[in-house]
C-alpha positions, 0 to 999 in steps of 0.5 A: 438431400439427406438419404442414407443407407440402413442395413437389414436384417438378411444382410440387405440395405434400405433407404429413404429416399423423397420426390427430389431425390428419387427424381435426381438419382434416377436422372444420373443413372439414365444418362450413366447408362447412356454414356457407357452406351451398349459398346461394339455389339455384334449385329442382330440375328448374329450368331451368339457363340461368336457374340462370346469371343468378338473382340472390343477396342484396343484403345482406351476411351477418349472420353475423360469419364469412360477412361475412369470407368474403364482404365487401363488394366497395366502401367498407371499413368504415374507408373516410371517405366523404361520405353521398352517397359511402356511399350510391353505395358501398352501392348499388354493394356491393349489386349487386356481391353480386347477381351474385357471392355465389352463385357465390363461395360455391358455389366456396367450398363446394367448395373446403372439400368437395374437401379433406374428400374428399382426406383421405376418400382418404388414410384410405380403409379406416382412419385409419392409425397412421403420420403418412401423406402427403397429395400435392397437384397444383399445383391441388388445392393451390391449392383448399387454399390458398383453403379453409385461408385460410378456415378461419383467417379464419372461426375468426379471426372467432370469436375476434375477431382483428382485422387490426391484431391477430395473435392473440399474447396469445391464446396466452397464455389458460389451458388451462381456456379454453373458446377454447383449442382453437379458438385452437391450431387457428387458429395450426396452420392459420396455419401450414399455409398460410404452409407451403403458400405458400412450397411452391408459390412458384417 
């Protein structure tokens, strides 16, 4: 896998991308949008305006993946706080969360969904046997940007790549390694995102 992100001149970003590749990035999108899910929608034929203000979860997610996707917004877990500076954190966090999460994870969800409905469009009729060339609008390459670095981070979190580690040594698992897979992704991803800054950078 070798894609990587070239800018354009209205300040978009493009990229060649083959069977395999398209194959593998649409799959990792998909299944991104399923683990963010909808989150706690209020019931069809609910009132919309009251859809404005209902409030989402107090806690964060249990899942390891969706607590990197959706941190708390105050004290860090390697923060040092008193008891009764933890205990004001929480409750700070926690209605932080109330009124963002929801709102957060539908961006989110949507930004994984627009990229599965991108490459839907470049393999419309078939997958093509030549590498073809996925053009992104300044903000449609923003909504990638935001959806590849979710990708990394929630794959990251699986492999339990830490921020004080780059992951380096599991470049080095065998390839019976059950993981390997997933690591390549993860690193191939890495790549397309930092590709993709440096092409939308003025």
């Amino acid at each position: 896998m070798s894609g990587h992100f070239e800018p354009l001149p209205d300040g978009g970003a493009s990229v060649a991308l083959d069977e395999v590749e398209i194959s593998i990035l649409r799959s990792l999108a998909v299944q991104l949008a399923e683990l963010i899910g909808p989150g706690d929608q209020p019931a069809q034929g609910g009132d919309p305006l009251a859809a404005l203000f209902a409030e989402g979860p107090s806690k964060p997610p249990a899942d390891p993946a969706l607590a990197r996707l959706f941190p708390d917004a105050y004290a860090g877990p390697d923060q040092e706080l008193g008891p009764e500076e933890e205990k004001e954190a929480r409750a700070a966090s926690a209605e932080f969360r109330r009124y963002t999460e929801n709102d957060l994870r539908a961006r989110k969800r949507e930004e994984a969904l627009a990229m599965v409905r991108d490459l839907d469009a470049l393999t419309a009729g078939s997958l093509p046997k030549d590498p073809a060339v996925l053009e992104l609008a300044p903000q449609k390459a923003r909504q990638w940007l935001t959806a590849l670095n979710d990708l990394r981070l929630a794959i990251g979190t699986r492999l339990e790549v830490t921020d004080e580690d780059d992951g380096g040594e599991l470049l080095r698992l065998a390839d019976t390694d059950p993981r390997k897979p997933m690591v390549m992704a993860y690193f191939w991803l890495g790549g397309l995102q930092e590709t993709l800054v440096e092409a939308l950078m003025p």
